[in-house]
N, CA, C and O atoms as a printed pandas DataFrame, in Angstrom:
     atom_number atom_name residue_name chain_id  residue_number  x_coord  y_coord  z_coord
0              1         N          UNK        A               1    0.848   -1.172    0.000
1              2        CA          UNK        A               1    0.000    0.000    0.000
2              3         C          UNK        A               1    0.902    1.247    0.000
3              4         O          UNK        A               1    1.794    1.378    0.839
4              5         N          UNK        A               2    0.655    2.159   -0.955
5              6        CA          UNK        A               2    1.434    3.511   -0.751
6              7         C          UNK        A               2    1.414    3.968    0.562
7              8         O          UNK        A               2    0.548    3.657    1.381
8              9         N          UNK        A               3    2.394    4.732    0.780
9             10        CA          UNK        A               3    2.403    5.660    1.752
10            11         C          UNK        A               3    1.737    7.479    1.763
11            12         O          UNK        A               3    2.315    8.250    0.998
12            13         N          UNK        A               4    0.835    7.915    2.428
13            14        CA          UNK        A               4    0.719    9.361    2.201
14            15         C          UNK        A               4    0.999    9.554    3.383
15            16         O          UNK        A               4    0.908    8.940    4.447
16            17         N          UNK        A               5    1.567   11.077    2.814
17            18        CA          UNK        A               5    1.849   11.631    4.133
18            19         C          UNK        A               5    0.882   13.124    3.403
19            20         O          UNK        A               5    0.513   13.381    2.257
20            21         N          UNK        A               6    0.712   14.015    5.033
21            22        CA          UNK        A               6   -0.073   15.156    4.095
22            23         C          UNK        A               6    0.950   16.558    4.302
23            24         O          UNK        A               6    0.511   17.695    4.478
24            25         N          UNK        A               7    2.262   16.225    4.242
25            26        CA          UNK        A               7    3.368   17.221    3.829
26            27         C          UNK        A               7    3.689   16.841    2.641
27            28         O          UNK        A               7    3.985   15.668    2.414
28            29         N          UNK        A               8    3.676   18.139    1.345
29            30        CA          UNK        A               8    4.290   18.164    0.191
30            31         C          UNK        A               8    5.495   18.587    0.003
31            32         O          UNK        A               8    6.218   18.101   -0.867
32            33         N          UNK        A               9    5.780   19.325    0.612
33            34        CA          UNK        A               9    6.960   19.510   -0.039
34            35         C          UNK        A               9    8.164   20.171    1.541
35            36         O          UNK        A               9    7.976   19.499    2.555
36            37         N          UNK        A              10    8.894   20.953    1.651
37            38        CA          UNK        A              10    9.352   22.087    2.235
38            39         C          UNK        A              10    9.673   23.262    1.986
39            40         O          UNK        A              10   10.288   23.588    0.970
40            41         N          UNK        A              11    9.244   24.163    3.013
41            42        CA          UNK        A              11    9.645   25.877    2.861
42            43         C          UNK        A              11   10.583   26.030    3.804
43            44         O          UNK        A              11   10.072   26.241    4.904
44            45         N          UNK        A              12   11.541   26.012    3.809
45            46        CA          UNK        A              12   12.386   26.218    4.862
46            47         C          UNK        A              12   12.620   28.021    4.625
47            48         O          UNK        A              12   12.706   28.585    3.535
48            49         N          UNK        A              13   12.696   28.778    6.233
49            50        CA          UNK        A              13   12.639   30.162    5.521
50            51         C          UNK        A              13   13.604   30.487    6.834
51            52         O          UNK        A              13   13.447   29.804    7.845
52            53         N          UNK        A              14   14.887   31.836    6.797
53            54        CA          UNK        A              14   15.443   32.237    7.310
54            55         C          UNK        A              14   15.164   33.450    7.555
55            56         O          UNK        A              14   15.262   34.033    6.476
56            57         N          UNK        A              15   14.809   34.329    8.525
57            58        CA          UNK        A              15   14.855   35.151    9.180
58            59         C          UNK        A              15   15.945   36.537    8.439
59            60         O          UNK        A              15   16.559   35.902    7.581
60            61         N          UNK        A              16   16.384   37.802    8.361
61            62        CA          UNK        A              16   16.494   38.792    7.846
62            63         C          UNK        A              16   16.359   40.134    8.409
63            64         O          UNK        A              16   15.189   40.493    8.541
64            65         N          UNK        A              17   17.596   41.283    8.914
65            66        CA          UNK        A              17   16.771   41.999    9.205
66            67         C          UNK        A              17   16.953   43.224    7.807
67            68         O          UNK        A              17   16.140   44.148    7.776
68            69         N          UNK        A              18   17.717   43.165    7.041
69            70        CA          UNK        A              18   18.156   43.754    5.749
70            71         C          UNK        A              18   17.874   42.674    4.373
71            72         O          UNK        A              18   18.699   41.831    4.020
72            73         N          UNK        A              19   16.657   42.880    3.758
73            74        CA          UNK        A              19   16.306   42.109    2.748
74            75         C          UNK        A              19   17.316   41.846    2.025
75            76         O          UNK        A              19   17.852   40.740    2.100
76            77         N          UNK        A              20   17.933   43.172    0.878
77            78        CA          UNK        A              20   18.441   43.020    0.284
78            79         C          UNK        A              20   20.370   42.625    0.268
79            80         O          UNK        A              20   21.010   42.010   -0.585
80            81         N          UNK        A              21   20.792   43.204    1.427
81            82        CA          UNK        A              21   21.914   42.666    1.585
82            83         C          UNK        A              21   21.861   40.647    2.536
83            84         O          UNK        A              21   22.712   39.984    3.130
84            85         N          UNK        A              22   20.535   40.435    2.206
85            86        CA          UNK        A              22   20.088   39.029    3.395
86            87         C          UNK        A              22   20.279   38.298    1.213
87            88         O          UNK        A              22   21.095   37.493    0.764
88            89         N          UNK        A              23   19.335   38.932    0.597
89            90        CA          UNK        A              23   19.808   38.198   -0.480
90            91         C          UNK        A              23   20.964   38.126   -1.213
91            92         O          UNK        A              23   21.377   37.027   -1.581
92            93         N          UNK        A              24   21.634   39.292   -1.517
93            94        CA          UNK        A              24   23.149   39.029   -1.593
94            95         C          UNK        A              24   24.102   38.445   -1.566
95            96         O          UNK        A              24   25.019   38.445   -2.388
96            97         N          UNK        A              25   23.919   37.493    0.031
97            98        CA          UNK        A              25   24.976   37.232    0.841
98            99         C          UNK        A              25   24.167   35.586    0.515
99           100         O          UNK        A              25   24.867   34.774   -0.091
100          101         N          UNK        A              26   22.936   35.210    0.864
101          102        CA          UNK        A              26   22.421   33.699    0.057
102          103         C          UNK        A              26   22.637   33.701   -1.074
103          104         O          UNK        A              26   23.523   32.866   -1.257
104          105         N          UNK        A              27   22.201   34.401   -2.493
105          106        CA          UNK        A              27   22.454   34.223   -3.313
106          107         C          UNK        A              27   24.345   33.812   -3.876
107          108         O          UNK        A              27   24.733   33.211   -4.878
108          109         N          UNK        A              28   25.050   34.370   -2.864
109          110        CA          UNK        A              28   26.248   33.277   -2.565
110          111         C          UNK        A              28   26.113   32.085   -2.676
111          112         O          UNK        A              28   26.229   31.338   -3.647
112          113         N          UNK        A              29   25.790   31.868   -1.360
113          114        CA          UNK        A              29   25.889   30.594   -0.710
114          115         C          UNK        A              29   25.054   30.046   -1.762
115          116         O          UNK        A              29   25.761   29.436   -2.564
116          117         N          UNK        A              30   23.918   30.028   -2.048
117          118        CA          UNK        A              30   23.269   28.837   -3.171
118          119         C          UNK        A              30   23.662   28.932   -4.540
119          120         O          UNK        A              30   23.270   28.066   -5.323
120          121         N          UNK        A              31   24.365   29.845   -4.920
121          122        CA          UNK        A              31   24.962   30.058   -6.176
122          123         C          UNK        A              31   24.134   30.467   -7.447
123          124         O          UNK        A              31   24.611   30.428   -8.581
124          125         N          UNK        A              32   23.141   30.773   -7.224
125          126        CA          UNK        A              32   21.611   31.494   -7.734
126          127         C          UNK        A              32   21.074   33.345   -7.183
127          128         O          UNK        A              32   21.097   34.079   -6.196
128          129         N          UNK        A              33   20.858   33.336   -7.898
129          130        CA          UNK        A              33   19.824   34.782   -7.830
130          131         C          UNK        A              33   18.508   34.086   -7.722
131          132         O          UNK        A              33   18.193   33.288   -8.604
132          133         N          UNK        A              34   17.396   34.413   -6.314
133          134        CA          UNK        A              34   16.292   34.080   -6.224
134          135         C          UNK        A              34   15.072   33.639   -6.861
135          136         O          UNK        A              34   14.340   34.604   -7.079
136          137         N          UNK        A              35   14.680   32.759   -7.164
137          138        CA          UNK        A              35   13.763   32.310   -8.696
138          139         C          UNK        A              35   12.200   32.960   -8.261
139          140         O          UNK        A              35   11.159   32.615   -8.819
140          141         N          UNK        A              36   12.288   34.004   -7.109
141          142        CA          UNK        A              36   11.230   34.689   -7.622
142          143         C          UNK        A              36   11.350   36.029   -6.023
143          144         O          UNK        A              36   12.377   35.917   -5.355
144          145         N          UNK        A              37   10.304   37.154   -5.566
145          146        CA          UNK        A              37   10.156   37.597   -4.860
146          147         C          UNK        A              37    8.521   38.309   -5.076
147          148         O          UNK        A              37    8.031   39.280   -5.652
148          149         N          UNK        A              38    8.032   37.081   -4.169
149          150        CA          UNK        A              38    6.689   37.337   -3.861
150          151         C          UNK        A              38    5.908   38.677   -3.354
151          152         O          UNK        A              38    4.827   39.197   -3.630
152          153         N          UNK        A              39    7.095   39.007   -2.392
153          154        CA          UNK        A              39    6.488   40.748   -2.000
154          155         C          UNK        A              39    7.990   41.180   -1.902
155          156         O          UNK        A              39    8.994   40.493   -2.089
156          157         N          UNK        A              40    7.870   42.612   -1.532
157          158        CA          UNK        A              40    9.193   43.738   -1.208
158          159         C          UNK        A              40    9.851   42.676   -0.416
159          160         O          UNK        A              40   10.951   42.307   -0.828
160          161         N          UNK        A              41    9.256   41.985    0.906
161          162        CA          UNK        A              41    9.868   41.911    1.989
162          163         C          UNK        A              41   10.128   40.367    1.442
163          164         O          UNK        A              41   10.143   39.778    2.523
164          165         N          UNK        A              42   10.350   39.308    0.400
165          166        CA          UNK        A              42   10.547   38.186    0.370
166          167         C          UNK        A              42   11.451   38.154   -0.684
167          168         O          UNK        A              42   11.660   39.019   -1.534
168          169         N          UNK        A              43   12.028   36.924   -0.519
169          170        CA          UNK        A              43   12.587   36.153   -1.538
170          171         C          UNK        A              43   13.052   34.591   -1.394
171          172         O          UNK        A              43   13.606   33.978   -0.481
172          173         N          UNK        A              44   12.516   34.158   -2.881
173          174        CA          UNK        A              44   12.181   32.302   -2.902
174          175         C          UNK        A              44   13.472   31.934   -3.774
175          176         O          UNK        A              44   13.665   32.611   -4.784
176          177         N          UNK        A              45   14.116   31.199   -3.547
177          178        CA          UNK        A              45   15.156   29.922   -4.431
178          179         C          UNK        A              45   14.112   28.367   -4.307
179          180         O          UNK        A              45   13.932   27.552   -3.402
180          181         N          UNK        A              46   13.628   28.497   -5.619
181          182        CA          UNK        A              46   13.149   26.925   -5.744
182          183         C          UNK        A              46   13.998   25.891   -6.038
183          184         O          UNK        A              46   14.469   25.813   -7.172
184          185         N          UNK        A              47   14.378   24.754   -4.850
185          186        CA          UNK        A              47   15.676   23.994   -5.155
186          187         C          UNK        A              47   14.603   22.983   -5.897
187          188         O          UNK        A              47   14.797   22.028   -5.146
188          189         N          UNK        A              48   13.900   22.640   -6.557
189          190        CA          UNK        A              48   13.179   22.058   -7.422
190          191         C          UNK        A              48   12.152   21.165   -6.489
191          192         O          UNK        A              48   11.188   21.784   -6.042
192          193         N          UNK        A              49   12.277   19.659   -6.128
193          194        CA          UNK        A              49   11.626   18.697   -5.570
194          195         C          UNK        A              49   12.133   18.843   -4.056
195          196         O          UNK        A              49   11.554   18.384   -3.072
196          197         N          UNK        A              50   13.425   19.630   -4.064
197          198        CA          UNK        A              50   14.177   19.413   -2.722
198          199         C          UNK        A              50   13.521   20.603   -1.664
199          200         O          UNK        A              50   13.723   20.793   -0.464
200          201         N          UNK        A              51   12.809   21.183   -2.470
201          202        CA          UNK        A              51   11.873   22.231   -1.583
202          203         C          UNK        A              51   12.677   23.644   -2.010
203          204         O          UNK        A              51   13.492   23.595   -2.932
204          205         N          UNK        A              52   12.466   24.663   -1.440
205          206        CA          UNK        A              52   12.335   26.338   -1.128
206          207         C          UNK        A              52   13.188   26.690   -0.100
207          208         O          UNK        A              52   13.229   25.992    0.914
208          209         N          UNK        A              53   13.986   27.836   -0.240
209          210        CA          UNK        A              53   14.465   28.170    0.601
210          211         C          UNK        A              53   13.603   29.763    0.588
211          212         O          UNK        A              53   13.322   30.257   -0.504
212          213         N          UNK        A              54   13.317   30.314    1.583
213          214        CA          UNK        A              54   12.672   31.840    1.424
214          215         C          UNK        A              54   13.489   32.442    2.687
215          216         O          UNK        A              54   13.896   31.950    3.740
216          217         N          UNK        A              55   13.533   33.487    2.212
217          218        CA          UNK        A              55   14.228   34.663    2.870
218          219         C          UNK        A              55   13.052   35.950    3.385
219          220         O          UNK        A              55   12.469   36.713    2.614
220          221         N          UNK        A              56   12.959   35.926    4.448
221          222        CA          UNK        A              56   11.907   36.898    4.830
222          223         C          UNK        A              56   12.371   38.050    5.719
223          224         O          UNK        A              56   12.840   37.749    6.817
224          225         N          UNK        A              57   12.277   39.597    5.298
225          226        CA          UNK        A              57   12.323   40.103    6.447
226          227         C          UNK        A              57   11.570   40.254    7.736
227          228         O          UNK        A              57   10.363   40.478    7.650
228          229         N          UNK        A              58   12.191   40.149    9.056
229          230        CA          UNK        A              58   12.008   40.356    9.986
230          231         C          UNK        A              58   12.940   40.627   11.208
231          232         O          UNK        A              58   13.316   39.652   11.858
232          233         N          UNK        A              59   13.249   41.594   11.485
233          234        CA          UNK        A              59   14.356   42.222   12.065
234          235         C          UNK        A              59   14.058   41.650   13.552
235          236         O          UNK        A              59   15.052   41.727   14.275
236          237         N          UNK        A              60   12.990   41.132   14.127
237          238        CA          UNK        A              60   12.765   40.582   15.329
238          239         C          UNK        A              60   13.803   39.379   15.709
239          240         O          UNK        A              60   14.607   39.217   16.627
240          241         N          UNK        A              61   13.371   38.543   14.466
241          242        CA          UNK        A              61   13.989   36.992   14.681
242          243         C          UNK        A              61   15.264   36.970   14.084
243          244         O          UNK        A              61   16.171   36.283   14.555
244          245         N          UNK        A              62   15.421   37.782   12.921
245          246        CA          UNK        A              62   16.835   37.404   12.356
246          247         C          UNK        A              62   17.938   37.489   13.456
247          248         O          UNK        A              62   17.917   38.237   14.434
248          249         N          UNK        A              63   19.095   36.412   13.057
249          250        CA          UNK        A              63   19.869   35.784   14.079
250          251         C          UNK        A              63   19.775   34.503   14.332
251          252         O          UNK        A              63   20.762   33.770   14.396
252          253         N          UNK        A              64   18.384   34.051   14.528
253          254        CA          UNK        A              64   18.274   33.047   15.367
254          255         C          UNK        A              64   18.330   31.495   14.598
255          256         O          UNK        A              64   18.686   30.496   15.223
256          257         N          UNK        A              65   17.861   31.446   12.929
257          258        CA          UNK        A              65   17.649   31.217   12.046
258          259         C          UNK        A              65   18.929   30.149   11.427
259          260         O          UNK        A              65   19.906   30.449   10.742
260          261         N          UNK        A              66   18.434   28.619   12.036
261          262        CA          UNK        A              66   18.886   27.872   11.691
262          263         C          UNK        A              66   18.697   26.818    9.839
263          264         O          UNK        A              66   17.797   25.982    9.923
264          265         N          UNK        A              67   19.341   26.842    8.556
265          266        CA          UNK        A              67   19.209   25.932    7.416
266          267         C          UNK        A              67   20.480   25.066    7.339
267          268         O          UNK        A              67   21.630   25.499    7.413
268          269         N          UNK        A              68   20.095   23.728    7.174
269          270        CA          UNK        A              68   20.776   22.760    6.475
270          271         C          UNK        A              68   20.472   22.244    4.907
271          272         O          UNK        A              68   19.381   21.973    4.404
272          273         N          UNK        A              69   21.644   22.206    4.382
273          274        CA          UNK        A              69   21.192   22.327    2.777
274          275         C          UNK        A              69   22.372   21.173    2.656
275          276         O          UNK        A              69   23.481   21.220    3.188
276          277         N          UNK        A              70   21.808   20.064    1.767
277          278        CA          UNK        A              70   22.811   18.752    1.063
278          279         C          UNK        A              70   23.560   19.404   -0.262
279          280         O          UNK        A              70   22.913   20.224   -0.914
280          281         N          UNK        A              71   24.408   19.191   -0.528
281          282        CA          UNK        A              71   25.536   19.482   -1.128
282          283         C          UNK        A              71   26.249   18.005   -1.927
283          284         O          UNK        A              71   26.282   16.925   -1.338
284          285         N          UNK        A              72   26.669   18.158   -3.031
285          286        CA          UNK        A              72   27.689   17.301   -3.591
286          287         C          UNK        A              72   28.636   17.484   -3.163
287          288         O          UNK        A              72   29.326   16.467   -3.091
288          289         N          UNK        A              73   29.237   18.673   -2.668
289          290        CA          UNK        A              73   31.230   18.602   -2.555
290          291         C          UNK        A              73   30.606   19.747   -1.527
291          292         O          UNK        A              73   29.820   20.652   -1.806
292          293         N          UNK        A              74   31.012   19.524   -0.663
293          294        CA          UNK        A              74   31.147   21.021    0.374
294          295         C          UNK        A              74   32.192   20.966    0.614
295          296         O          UNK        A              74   32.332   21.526    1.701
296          297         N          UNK        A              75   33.348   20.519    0.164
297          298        CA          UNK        A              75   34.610   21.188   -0.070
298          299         C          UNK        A              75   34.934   21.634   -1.370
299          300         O          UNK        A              75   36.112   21.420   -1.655
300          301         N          UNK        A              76   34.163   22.270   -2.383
301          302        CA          UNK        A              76   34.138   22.983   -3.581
302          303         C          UNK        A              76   33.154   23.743   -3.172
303          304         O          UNK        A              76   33.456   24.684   -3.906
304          305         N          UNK        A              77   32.446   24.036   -2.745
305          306        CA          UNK        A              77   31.754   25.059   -2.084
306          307         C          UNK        A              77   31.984   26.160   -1.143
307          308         O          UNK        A              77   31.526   27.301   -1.071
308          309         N          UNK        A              78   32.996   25.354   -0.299
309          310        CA          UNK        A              78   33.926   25.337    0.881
310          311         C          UNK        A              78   34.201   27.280   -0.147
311          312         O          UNK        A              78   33.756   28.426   -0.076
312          313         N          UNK        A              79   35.411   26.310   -1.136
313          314        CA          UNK        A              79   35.922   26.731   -1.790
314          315         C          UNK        A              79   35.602   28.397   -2.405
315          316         O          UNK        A              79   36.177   29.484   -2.349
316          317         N          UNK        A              80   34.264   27.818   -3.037
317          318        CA          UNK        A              80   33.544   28.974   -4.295
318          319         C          UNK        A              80   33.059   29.869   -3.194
319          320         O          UNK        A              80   33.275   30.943   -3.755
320          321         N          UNK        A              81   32.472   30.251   -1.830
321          322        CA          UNK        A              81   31.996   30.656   -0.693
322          323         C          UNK        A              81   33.317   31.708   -0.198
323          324         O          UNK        A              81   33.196   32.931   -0.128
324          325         N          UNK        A              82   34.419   31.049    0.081
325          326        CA          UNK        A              82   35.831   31.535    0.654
326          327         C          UNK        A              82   36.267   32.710    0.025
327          328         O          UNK        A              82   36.681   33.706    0.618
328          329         N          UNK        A              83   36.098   32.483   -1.976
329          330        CA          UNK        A              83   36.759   33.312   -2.774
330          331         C          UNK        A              83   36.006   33.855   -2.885
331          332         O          UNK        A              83   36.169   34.552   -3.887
332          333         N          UNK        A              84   34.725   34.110   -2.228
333          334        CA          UNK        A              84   33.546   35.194   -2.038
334          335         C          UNK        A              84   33.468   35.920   -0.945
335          336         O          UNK        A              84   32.625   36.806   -0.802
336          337         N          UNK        A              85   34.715   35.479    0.296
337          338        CA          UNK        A              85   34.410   36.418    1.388
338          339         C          UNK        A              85   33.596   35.756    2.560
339          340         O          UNK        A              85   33.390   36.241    3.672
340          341         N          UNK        A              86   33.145   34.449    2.031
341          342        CA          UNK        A              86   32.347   33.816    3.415
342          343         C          UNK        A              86   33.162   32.531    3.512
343          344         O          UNK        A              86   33.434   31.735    2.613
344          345         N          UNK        A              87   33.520   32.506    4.919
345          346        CA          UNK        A              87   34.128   31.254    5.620
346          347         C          UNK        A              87   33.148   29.942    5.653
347          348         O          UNK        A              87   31.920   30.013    5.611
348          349         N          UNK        A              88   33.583   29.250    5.700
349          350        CA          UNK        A              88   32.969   27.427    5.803
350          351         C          UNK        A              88   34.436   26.259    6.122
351          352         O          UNK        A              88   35.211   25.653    5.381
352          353         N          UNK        A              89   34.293   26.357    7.374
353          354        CA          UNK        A              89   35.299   25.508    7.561
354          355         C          UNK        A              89   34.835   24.045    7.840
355          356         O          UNK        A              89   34.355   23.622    8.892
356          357         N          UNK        A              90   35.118   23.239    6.483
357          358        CA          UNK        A              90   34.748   21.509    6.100
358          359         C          UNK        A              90   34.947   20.747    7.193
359          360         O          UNK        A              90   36.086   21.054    7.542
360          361         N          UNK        A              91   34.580   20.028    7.865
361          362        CA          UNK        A              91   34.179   19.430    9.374
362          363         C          UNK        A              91   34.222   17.748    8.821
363          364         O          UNK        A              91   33.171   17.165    9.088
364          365         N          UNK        A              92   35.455   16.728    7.965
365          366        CA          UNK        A              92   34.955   15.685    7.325
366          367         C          UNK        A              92   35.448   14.662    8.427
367          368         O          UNK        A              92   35.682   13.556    7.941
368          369         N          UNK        A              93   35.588   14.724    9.318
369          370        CA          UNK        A              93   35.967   13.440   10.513
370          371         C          UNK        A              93   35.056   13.430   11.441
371          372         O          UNK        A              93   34.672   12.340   11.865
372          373         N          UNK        A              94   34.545   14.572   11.927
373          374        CA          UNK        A              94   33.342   14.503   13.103
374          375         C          UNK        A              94   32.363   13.144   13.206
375          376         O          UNK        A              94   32.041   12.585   14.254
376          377         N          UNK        A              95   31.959   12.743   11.796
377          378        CA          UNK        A              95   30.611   11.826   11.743
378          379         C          UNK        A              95   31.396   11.164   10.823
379          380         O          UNK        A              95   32.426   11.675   10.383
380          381         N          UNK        A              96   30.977   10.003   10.470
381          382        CA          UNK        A              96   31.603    8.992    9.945
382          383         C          UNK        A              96   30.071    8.812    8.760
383          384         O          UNK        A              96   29.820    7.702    8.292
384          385         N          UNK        A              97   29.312    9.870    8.463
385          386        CA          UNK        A              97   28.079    9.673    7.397
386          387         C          UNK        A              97   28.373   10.680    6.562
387          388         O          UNK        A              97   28.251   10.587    5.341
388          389         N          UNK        A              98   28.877   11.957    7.315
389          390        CA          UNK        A              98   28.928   13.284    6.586
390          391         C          UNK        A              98   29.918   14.467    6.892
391          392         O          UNK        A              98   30.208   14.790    8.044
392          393         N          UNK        A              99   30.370   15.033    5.870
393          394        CA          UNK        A              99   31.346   16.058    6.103
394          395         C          UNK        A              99   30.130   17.487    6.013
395          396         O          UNK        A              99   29.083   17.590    5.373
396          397         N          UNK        A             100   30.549   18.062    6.575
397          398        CA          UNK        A             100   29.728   19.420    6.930
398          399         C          UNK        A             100   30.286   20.800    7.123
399          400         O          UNK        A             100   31.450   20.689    7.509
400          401         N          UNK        A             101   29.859   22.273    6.990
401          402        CA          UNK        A             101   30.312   23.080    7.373
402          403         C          UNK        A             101   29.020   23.957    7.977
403          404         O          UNK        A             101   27.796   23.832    7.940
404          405         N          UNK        A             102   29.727   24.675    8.408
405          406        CA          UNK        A             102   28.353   26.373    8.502
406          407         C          UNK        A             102   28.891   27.426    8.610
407          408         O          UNK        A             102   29.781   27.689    9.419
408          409         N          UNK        A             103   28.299   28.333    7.611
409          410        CA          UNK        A             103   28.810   29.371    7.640
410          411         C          UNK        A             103   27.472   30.361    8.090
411          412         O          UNK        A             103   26.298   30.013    7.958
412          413         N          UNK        A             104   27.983   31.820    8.713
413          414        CA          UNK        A             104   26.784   32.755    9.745
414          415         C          UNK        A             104   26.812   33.906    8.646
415          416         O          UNK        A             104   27.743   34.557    8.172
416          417         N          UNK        A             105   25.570   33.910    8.441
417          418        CA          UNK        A             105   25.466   35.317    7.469
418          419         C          UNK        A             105   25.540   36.606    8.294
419          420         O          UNK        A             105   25.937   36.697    9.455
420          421         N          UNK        A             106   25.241   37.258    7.765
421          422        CA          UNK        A             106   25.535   39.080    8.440
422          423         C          UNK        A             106   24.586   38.954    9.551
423          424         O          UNK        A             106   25.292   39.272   10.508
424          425         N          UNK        A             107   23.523   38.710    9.976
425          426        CA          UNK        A             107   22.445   38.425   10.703
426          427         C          UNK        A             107   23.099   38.185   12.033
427          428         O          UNK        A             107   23.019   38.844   13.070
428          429         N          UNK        A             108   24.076   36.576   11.636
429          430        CA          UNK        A             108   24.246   35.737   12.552
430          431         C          UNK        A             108   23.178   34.154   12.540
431          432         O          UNK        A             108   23.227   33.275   13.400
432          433         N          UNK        A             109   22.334   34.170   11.388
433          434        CA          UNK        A             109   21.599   32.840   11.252
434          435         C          UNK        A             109   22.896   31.889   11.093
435          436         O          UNK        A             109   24.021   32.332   10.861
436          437         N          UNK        A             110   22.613   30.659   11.233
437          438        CA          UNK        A             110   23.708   29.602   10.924
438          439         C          UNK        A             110   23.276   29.033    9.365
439          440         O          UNK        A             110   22.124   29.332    9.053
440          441         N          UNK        A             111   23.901   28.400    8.540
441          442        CA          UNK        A             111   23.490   27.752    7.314
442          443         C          UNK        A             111   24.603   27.154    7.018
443          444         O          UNK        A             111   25.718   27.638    6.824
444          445         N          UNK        A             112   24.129   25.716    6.986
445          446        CA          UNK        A             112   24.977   24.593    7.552
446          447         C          UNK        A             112   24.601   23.889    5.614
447          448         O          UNK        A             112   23.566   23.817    4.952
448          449         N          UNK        A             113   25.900   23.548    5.368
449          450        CA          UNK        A             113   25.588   22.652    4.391
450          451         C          UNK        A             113   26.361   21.001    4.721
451          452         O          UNK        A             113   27.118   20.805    5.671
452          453         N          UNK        A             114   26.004   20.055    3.813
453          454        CA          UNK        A             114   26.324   18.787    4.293
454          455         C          UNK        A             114   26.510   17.987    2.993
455          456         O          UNK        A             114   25.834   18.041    1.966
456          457         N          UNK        A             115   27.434   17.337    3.237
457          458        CA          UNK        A             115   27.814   16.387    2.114
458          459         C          UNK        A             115   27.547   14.989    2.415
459          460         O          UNK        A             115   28.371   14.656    3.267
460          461         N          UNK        A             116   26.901   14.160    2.165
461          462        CA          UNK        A             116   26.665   12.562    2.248
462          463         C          UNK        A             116   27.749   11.503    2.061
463          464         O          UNK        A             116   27.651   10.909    0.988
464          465         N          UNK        A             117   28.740   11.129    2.832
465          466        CA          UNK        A             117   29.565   10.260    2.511
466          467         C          UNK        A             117   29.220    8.866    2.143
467          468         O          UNK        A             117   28.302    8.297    2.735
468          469         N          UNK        A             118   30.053    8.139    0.983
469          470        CA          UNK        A             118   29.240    7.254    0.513
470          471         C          UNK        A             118   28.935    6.013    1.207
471          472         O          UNK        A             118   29.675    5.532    2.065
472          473         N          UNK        A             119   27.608    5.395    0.746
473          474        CA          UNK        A             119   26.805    4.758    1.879
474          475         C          UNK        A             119   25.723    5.145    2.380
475          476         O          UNK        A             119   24.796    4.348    2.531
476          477         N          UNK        A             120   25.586    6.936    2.874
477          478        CA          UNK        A             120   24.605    7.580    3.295
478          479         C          UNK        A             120   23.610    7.915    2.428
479          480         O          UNK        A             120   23.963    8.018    1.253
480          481         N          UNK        A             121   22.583    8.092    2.654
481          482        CA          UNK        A             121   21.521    8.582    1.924
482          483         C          UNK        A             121   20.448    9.151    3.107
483          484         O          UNK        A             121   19.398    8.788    3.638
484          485         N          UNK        A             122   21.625   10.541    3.183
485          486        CA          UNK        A             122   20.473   11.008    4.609
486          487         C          UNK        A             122   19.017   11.804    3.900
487          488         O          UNK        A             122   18.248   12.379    4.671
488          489         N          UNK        A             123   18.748   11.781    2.501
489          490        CA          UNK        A             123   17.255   12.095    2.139
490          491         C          UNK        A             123   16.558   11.273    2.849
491          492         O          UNK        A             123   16.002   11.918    3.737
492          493         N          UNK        A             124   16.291   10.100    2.908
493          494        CA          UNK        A             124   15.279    9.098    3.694
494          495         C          UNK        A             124   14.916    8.276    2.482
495          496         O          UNK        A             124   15.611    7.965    1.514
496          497         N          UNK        A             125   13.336    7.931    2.843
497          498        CA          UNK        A             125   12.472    7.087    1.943
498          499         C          UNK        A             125   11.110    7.489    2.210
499          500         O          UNK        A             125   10.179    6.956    1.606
């Protein structure tokens, strides 16, 4: 028998208290310019099936604003991030599933990316 669940997809959204320098500094890190901005105060990256990342202002919460994002190489990212001015220092011994970094935007949110060492398949089923 299939499985339903009644979650489609994910919005994962980070906190902001400067819209436009909040997109700037992601549009780094995901290596995209936003695939859309719904109002003044938003902006969406559709990672396709893998869900949304949105960027919202709110000068209350920004800071607090934890994302984890899967990665092929987060040590080429590491990389492309560094020669942009943002640190990510590659973390590949900690876990024996995944090498990881995080880097803190201007805010201070964390945004953690992760690489799957092989074997893992931390998407699920």
């Amino acid at each position: 028998m299939p499985r339903t669940r009644p979650v489609l997809g994910v919005l994962a959204g980070l906190p902001t208290s400067d819209i436009d320098r909040g997109i700037a500094w992601l549009s780094v890190v995901l290596g995209e310019e936003p695939s859309a901005r719904p109002m003044p105060v938003l902006a969406d990256w559709y990672l396709g099936p893998a869900g949304t990342v949105q960027l919202g202002l709110d000068p209350d919460r920004a800071g607090g604003g934890l994302l984890t994002l899967q990665v092929d190489d987060v040590t080429a990212v590491a990389g492309r991030l560094r020669a942009a001015g943002i640190t990510l220092e590659v973390d590949a011994t900690s876990s024996e599933r995944i090498a990881f970094g995080t880097a803190t935007d201007p805010d201070g949110n964390a945004v953690t990316l992760v690489e799957a060492k092989p074997g893992f398949a931390p998407q699920g089923g």
